[in-house]
N, C-alpha and C positions, 0 to 999 in steps of 0.2 A: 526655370532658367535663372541663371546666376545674376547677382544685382554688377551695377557700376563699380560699388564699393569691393564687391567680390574681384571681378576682375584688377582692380587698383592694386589688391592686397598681393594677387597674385602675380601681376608684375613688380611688386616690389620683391616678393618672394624669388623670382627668376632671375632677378637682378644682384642678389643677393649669393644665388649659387654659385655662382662664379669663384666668391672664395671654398666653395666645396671642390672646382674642379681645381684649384690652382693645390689646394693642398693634398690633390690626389695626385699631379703634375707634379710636387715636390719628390715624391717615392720613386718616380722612373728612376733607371739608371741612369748616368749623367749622358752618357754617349745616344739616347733613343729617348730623345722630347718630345711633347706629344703631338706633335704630326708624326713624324717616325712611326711610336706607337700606332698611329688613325690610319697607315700605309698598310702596314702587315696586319691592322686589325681585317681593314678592307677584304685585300687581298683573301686573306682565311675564309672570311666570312662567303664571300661572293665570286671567289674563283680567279682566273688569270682577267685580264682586262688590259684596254689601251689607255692611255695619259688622258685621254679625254674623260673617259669614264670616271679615272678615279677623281680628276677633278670635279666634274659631276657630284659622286658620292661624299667629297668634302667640301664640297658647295664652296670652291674659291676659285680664282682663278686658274688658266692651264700652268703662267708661270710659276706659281706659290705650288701649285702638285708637284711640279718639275723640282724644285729646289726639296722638297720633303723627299722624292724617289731617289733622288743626287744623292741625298745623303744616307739611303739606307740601301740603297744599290752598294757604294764607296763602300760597306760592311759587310758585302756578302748576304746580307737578307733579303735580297730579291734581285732576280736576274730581270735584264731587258733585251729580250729575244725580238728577231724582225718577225713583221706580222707578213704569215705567208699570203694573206689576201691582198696586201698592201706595203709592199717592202720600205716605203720611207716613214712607215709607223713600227712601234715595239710594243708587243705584247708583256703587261710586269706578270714576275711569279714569283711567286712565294717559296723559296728554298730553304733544304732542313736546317739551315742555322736560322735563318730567318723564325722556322717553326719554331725554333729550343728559344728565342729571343722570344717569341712570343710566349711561350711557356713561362719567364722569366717574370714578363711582364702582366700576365692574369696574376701570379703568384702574388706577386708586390702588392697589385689591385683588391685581389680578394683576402689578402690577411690583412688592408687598412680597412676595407669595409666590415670586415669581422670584428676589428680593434672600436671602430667608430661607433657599430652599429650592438654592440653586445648585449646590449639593455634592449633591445624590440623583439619579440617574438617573430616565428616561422611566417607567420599570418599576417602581422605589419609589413616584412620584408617584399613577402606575394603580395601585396595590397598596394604595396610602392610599384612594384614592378611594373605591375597591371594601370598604375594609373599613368605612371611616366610612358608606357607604350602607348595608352589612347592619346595622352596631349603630345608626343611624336605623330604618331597616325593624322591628328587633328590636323595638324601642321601640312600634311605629304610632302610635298618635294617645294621646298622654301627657295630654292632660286630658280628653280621655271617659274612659277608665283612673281618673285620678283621680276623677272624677265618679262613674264606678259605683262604686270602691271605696268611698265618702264617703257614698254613698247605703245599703250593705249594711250599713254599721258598725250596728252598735248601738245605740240613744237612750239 
């Protein structure tokens, strides 16, 4: 088991990424910031969904979803279709501009990560990969977590 110190280092280290993601945020194209991007990432990833959900998946709230869908609906990369089970809800989807903007956006990602990364081997890359996926896994779903903690607290 890891020491105190260990864990110390490594939130200092988490803390620190931040400028890794800001200077991966710098390469979007200017019109698809990174909620935009984390919309149509979703979407691809996980299929049609309602506003709830994707709020859900970007763990904020429904209005902060709403104003990231506003703005990539307002571009044609994703439609808001009524949900046939529930007409005063919209199901998002992922349309092929939306696909080719996503395409856009892997590209940009994956030639700064190539740029950044050129000096580590096959084996470092896989080794990051595999570690960043367990401490996400370790984590599961960080605002149910929140939510039941917040709920147990005390009045």
């Amino acid at each position: 088991m890891a020491t105190e110190r260990h864990y110390d280092e490594l939130a200092r280290q988490l803390s620190a990424f931040g400028a890794v993601k800001r200077d991966m945020a710098r390469i979007l194209p200017s019109d698809c910031p990174p909620g935009s991007a984390a919309v149509l990432t979703l979407l691809k990833r996980y299929g049609n969904m309602r506003m709830s959900r994707m709020a859900e998946l970007l763990a904020v709230d429904v209005s902060v979803a709403s104003r990231h869908v506003a703005h990539v609906a307002a571009r044609g990369w994703i439609a808001r279709n009524p949900d046939p089970a529930d007409k005063r809800s919209r199901i998002l989807t992922l349309t092929d501009d939306g696909c080719r903007q996503l395409e856009v956006l892997n590209a940009c990602t994956t030639k700064l990560l190539a740029e950044r990364l050129s000096d580590w081997t096959d084996d470092e890359v896989d080794q990051l990969i595999a570690l960043m996926t367990r401490l996400r896994d370790s984590f599961g779903d960080c605002r149910t977590t929140a939510v039941t903690a917040a709920a147990r607290a005390p009045a």
